[in-house]
N, C-alpha and C positions, 0 to 999 in steps of 0.2 A: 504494500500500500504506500502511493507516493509519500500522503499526507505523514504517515507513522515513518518514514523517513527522513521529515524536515522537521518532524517534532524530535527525534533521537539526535538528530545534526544539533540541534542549537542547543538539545540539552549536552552534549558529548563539549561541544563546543565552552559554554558554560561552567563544567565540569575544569575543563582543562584552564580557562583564564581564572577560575578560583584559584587552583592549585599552583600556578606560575606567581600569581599576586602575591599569595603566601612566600613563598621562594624568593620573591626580588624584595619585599618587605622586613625580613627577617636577613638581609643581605648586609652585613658588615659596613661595607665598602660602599654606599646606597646611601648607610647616614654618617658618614665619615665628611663625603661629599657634601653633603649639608651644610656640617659642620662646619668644613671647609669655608663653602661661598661665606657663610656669616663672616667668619673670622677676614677673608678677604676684602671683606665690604668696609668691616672693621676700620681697617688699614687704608684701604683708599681713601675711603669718607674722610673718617671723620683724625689719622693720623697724615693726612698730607697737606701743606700747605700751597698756595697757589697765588699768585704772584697778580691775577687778575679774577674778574668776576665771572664765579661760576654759581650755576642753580642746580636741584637736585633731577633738572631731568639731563645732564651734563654726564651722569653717572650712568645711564641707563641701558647703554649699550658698550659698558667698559668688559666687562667680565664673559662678552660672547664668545673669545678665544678659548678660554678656559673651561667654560660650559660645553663645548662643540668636543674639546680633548675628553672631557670627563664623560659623555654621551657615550662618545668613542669606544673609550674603553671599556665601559659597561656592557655595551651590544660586543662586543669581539671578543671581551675575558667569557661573559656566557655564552654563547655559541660555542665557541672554542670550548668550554667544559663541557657542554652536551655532548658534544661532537669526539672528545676526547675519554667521558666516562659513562659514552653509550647511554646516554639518555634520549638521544634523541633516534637512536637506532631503537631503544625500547620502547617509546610511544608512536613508531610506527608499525612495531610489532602486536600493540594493543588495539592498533586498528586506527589510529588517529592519521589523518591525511596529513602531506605535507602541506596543502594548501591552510587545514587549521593551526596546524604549527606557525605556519607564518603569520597568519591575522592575529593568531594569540600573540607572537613577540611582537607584532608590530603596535599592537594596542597597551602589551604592558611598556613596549618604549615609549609611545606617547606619555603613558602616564607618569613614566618617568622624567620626560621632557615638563610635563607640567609641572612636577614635585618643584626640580630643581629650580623653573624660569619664577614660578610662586616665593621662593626660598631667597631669588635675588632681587628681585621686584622688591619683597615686602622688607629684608636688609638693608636693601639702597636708598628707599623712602625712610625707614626709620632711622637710619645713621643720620640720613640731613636734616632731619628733624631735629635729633641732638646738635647737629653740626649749627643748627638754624638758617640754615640752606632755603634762600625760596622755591618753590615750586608752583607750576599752574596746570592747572587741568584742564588740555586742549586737545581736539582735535588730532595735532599732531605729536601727541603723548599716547593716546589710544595706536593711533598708527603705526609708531618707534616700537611699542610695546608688544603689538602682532606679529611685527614682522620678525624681531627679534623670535617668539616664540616658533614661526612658520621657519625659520634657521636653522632650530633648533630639532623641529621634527625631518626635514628634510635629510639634516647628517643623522637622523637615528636609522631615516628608513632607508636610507642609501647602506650605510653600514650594515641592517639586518640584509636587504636585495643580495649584497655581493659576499654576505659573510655565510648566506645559504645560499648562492648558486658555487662560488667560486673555491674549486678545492684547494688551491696554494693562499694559507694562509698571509702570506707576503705580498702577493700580488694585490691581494685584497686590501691590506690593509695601505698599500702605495697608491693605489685607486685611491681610497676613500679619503687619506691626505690629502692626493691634491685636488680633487672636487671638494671636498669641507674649505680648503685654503681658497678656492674661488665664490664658493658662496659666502664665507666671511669676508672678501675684499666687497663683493660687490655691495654684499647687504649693509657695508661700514657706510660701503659710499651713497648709497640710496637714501639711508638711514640719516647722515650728514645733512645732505642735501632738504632734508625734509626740518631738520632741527633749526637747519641757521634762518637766521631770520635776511627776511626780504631786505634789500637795500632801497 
């Protein structure tokens, strides 16, 4: 019956992004990361001095490099452990499709994309808060702050595509360097261009 085919899919489906959330949640390294951004936000904000006038949307797309590395290695150390301690050979073997495999890590890296862009957004507003950093809520604050995140899913799902099609772990990961290194030039510059103000 088709129907009792697309109800066991979505539950099978279901099933498996429970059990991965659990895994990347309980992940060391997931809130180390965290950790991390705060502590770097830390130091930019509210430990640097500056020489001319800055406002707290100045800060908002400083830590995209850093963000884009730490995505990186998140999607490529797990795959690579699936891959390496046959996890991912045994939930094919449970019947689970590669195509769910991939929707499930593509969704738990978004959500991990969320975690962390949430983690530096609400860091970088509250340091300049302390800092007493102005801030305006415009237009092209909502935009910086998309596109920024739209960066940030891009290198996760680039990184999943080639970290599950491509068996030479090297290759893949020299790929995904320098596509990440051209969406970060571009999105800096896009992102600039949107910040500075009209003359």
């Amino acid at each position: 019956n088709r129907k009792n085919v697309k109800i066991d899919t979505k539950q099978t489906m279901k099933k498996l992004l429970t059990a991965e959330t659990k895994r990347r949640l309980t992940f060391p390294l997931l809130w180390l990361e965290v950790l991390a951004i705060i502590v770097l936000n830390y130091y930019n904000v509210l430990q640097s001095r500056f020489g001319f006038t800055v406002t707290s949307n100045s800060f908002l797309y400083e830590n995209a490099i850093v963000l884009c590395i730490l995505i990186t290695l998140n999607c490529t150390l797990h795959l690579r452990g699936e891959r390496e301690y046959g996890t991912l050979s045994a939930k094919m073997y449970l019947g689970y499709s590669k195509k769910s495999v991939y929707l499930t890590e593509s969704m738990i890296s978004f959500f991990e994309c969320l975690l962390l862009w949430i983690t530096d957004i609400a860091a970088t507003f509250i340091c300049c808060v302390i800092a007493h950093y102005d801030f305006e809520i415009t237009p092209k604050l909502f935009i910086t702050a998309f596109s920024y995140l739209a960066l940030l899913c891009s290198v996760s799902q680039l990184t999943n595509a080639l970290s599950m099609t491509l068996s030479s772990h090297a290759l893949a990961l020299l790929i995904i360097v320098a596509v990440t290194a051209l969406l970060i030039y571009y999105g800096t510059e896009i992102t600039h261009g949107i910040i500075q103000p009209k003359r």
